[in-house]
N, C-alpha and C positions, 0 to 999 in steps of 0.2 A: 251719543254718549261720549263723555272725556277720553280721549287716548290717553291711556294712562304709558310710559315710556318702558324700554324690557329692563327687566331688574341687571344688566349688565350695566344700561347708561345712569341709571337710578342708583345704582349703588356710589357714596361717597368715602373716600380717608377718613376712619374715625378722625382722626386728628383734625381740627377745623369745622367740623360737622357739630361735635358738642361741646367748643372750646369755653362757649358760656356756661354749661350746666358745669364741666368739670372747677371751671371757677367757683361758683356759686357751690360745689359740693365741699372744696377746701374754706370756705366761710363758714357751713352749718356746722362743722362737724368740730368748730370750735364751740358750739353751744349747744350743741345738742347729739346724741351718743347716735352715731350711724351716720348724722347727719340727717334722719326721719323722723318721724314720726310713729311711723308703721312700717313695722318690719319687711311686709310685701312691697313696700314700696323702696325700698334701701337696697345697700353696698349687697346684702342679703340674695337677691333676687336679680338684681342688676347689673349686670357684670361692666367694671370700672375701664373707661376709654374705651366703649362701644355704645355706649347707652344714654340715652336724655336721663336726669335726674329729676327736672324742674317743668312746671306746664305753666303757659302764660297761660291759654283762656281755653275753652271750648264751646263746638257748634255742632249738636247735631252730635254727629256719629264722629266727627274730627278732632283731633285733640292739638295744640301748637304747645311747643317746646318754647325753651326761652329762647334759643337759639334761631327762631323763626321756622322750625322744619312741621313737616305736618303729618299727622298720623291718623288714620284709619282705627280708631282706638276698638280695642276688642277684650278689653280691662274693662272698662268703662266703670271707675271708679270703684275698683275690686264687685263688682256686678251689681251697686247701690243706684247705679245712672241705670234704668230703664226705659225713660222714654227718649234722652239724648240732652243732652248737653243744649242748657239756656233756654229747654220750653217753655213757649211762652203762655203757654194757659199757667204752668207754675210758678213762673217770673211774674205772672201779673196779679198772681193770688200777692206774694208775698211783699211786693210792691203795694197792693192795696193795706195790707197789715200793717207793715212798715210803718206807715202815715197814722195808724192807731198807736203801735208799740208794739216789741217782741214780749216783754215780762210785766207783770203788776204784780199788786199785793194780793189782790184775789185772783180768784180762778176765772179761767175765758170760758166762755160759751165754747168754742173751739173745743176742749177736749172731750166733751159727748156728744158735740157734733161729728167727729172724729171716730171715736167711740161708737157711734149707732152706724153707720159706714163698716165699719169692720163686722161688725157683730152683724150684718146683715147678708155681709158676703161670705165670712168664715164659719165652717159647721161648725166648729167646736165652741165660737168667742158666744157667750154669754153675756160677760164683762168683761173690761179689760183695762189695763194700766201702762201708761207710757215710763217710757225712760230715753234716754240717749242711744246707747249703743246695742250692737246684739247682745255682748257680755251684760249687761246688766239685765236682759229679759231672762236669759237665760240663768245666770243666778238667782234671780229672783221666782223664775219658775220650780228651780229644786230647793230653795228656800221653804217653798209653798207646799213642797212633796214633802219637805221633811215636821212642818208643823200642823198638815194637815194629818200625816199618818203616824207620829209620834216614832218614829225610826228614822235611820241615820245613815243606811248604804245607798249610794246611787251608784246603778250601771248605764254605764256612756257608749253610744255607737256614733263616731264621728267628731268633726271639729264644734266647739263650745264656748270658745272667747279665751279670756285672757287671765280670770279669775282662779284664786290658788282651789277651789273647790275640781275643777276639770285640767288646767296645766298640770299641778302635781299629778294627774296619771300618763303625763309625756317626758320629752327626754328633753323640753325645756323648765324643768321643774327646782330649780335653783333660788332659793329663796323661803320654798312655801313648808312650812311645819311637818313634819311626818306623820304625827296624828291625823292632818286632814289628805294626805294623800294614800292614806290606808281606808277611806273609806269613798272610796273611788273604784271603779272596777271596768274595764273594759272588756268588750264581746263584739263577735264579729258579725258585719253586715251579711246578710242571705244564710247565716248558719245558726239557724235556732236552738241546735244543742248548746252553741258555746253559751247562749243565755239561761239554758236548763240547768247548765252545770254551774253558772254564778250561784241560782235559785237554791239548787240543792246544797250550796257551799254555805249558804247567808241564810237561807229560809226565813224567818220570820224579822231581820231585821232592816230589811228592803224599802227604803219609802219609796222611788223613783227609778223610772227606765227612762233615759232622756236618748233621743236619737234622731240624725238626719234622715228624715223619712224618703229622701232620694238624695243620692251624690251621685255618684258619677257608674255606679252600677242600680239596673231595675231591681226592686221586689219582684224575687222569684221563689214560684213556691207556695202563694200567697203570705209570704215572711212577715206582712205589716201586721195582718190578722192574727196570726200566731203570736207574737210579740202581743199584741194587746191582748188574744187571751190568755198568755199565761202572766202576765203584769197583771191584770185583774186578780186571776186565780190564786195571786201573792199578796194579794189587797195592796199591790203597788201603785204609783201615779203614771201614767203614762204619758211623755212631753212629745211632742214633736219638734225640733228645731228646723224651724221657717225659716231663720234668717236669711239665709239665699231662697230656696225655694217658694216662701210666700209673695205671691203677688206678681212672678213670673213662671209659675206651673201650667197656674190657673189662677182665675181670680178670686179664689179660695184657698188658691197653696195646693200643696202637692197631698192632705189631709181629702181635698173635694176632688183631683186628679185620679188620686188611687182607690176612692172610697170608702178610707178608715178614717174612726174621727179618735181623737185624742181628749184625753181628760183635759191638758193645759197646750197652748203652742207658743211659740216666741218667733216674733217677728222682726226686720229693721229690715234689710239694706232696700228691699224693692216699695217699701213705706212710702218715702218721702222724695224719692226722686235726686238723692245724694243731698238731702238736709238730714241734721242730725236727730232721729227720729226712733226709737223701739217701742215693743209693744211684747205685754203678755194678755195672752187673754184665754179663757176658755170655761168652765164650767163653774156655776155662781158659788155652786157650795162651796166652791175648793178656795175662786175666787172674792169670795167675802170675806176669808180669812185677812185677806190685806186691809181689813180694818183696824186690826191689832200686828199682824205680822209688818215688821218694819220695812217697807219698800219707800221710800219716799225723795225728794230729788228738787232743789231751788229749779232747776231748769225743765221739771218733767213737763211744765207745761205750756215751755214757753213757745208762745204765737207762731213766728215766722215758719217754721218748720210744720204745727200741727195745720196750718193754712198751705203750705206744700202739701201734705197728706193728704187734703180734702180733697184738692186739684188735682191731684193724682188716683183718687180712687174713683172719684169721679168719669175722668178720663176713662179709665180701666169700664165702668157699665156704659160709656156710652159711645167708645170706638174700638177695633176688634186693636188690642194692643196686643193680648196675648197670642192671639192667631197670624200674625204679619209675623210677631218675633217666631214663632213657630215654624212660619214659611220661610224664613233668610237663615234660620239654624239647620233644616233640613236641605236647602240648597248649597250652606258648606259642608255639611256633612256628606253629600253624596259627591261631591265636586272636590274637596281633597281625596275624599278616598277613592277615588276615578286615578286622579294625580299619582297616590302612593301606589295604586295597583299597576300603572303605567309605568313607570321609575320600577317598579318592582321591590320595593321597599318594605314589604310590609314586617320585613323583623325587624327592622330598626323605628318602626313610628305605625301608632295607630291611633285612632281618634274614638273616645268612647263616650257615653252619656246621651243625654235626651236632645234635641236639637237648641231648645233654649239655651242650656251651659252644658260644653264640652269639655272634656277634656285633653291634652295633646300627651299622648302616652311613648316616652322614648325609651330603647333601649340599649343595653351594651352591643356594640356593633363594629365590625371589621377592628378590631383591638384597642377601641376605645369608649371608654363608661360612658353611660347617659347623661351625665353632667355635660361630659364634654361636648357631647352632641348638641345638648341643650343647650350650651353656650353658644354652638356656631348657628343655632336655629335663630336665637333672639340677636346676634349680629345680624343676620339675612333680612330678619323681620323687619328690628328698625332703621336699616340702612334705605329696606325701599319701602318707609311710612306705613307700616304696621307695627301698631303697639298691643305685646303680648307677653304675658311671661309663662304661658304654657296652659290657656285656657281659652275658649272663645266665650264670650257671656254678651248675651245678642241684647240691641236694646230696641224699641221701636224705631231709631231714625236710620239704620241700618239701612242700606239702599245698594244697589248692583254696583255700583262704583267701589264700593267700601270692599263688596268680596271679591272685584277684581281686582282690586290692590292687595288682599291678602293671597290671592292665588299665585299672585307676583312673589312674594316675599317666600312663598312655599318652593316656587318653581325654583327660585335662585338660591334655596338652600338645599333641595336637591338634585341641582346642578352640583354644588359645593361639594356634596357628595358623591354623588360620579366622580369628580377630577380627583378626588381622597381614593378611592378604590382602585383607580385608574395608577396609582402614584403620587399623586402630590402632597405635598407634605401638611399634617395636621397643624403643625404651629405656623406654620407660614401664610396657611387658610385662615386662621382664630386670630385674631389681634388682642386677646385678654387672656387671663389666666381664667381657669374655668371653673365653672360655679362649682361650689361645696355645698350639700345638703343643711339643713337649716333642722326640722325636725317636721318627721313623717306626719299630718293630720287627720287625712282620710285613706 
């Protein structure tokens, strides 16, 4: 195996380390607000003169910066890379397509080809409908709750996309009408009164429960089953949001993981292997409605990507993808928390969630807020080639080199903290200003 080097010698002077990205981020951010695209990907997330901005290429579980430097990525494409970067049974679908075309005036075979792949692995997918991104499944599945049941309130558990029908009930909701952010309502994960009490507050004007049927805490209590019978019992719709979850639970989603099936589910990032790819699907009655209910989309069907999908679902019946990712999530999760118990950390950092996506949970600690912490965590990380901004999201090409260099980047940030506790001084440690919350999702 690689010796991989101790995060003392590994660590580099930001300064020179990302002197390309910081270039390249004073270029974008003349045309473009952040300098992103996406938010998790920006000034947001990223804390400025410590952090790559820009990615030349990836392989595999590796990610390169422009700068040449190389990371152990554990992002992996906000968790849409599942089987790793440049596979080539994907690369060679989409290569094969390519040489046909991405777009036509009629429709491809590809999209029920596509189509019968899902519906074959998903309880719920009867039919189903593509789009681009999670937010468009997911709008278009409370679309489909609101025309099928002829009512207007949807209650939300979780994050939903970018659209004014779920933003307007957060605290990035600037923009979106007031009318549509009064008929939004939020309830809390594992606490089924707080949805009893939506029920009794709305009663009969309920179309939709839409919720992440796992984040980063289990159903307990049997909570999924409750939720869907008292959404029933409300003659509501019940959605699941897949979008992370599906395709990396199980190969059914987290819908065939837990054993509750949902009326509709919405699918994308674990789709298409980081092509741009959504999906809603679930139950014909609800979904034949999109024959009149306006979903529709120049790009919904185009090629390159539903030819990733195929190569990727495929993949998924016929090598164990989900069970390796299984096996390298539970090996970090027992192997940091070994780490935190050893350091004795455990009020300042714990790791929660399923082994597939984690999450890295910090707190206020020796008199400084979890930002801060969190800033000097994502210095450590990318200083010695672990890309993270507070999640691990495992993909199949994950391999014992990748979690010994994230062990690395752990061990030498809580060394970092030892020498803080010890005396040394917080700002002299952190070379950036420290992150500021953005708005709470999950």
């Amino acid at each position: 195996m690689r010796v991989i080097p101790s995060p003392s010698r590994m660590i580099k002077k930001p300064m020179g380390r990302y002197n390309k990205s910081e270039e390249m981020l004073q270029r974008a951010m003349l045309t473009i607000p952040l300098g992103a695209q996406t938010f998790s990907k920006s000034l947001t997330q990223f804390p400025r003169g410590i952090s790559p901005f820009f990615a030349e290429r990836g392989e595999g579980a590796w990610l390169y910066d422009v700068d040449g430097n190389r990371y152990a990525d554990f992002l992996n494409g906000l968790a849409s890379i599942t089987l790793g970067y440049n596979d080539p049974d994907v690369n060679n679908a989409v290569r094969e397509q390519l040489d046909r075309g991405s777009i036509f005036s009629l429709s491809s075979c590809l999209e029920f080809e596509v189509a019968e792949r899902i519906v074959e692995m998903v309880p719920c997918a009867e039919m189903v409908r593509f789009g681009k991104n999670g937010s468009d499944a997911t709008s278009g599945a409370v679309r489909l709750a609101r025309a099928y049941t002829g009512k207007d309130y949807i209650f939300i558990c979780g994050y939903h996309g970018w659209h004014d029908w779920y933003i307007g009930a957060t605290t990035k909701d600037l923009g979106v009408p007031k009318a549509t952010k009064e008929l939004t309502k939020r309830f809390d994960y594992n606490d089924i009164s707080s949805l009893q009490k939506l029920f009794d507050e709305y009663k009969e004007n309920v179309a939709g429960v839409i919720l992440e049927p796992i984040s980063f805490d289990e159903p307990k209590d049997n909570f999924l089953e409750q939720v869907k019978e008292l959404t029933h019992q409300n003659n509501a719709v019940l959605i699941f949001d897949e979008v992370v979850s599906g395709f990396r639970f199980s190969n059914g989603g987290a819908q065939e993981y837990f054993g509750v099936t949902p009326d509709l589910a919405t699918f994308g990032k674990g789709l298409a292997n980081g092509y741009p790819l959504s999906a809603v699907a679930g139950n014909s009655e609800i979904m034949k409605l999109m024959e009149t209910v306006f979903f529709s989309f120049t790009f919904g069907g185009e090629t390159l990507s539903l030819a990733a999908a195929r190569a990727v679902l495929d993949k998924l019946k016929s090598q164990p993808v989900i069970h390796k990712m299984q096996g390298t999530g539970q090996t970090i999760l027992d192997d940091v928390n070994t780490m935190i118990t050893e350091y004795k950390f455990e009020e300042l950092i714990r790791i929660k969630g399923l082994p597939v996506w984690t999450l890295i949970g910090i707190n206020e600690f020796h008199g400084h807020d979890a930002f801060t912490w969190k800033t000097l965590l994502l210095q450590e990380m990318f200083a010695n080639g672990v890309l993270t901004i507070g999640t691990h999201n495992i993909s199949f090409s994950h391999a014992e080199e990748h979690i010994e260099q994230l062990k690395y980047g752990y061990r030498s940030f809580f060394e970092k903290v030892q020498n803080i506790m010890q005396g040394a001084n917080m700002k002299e440690m952190l070379h950036a200003d420290p992150l500021v919350p953005l708005f709470k999702v999950r």
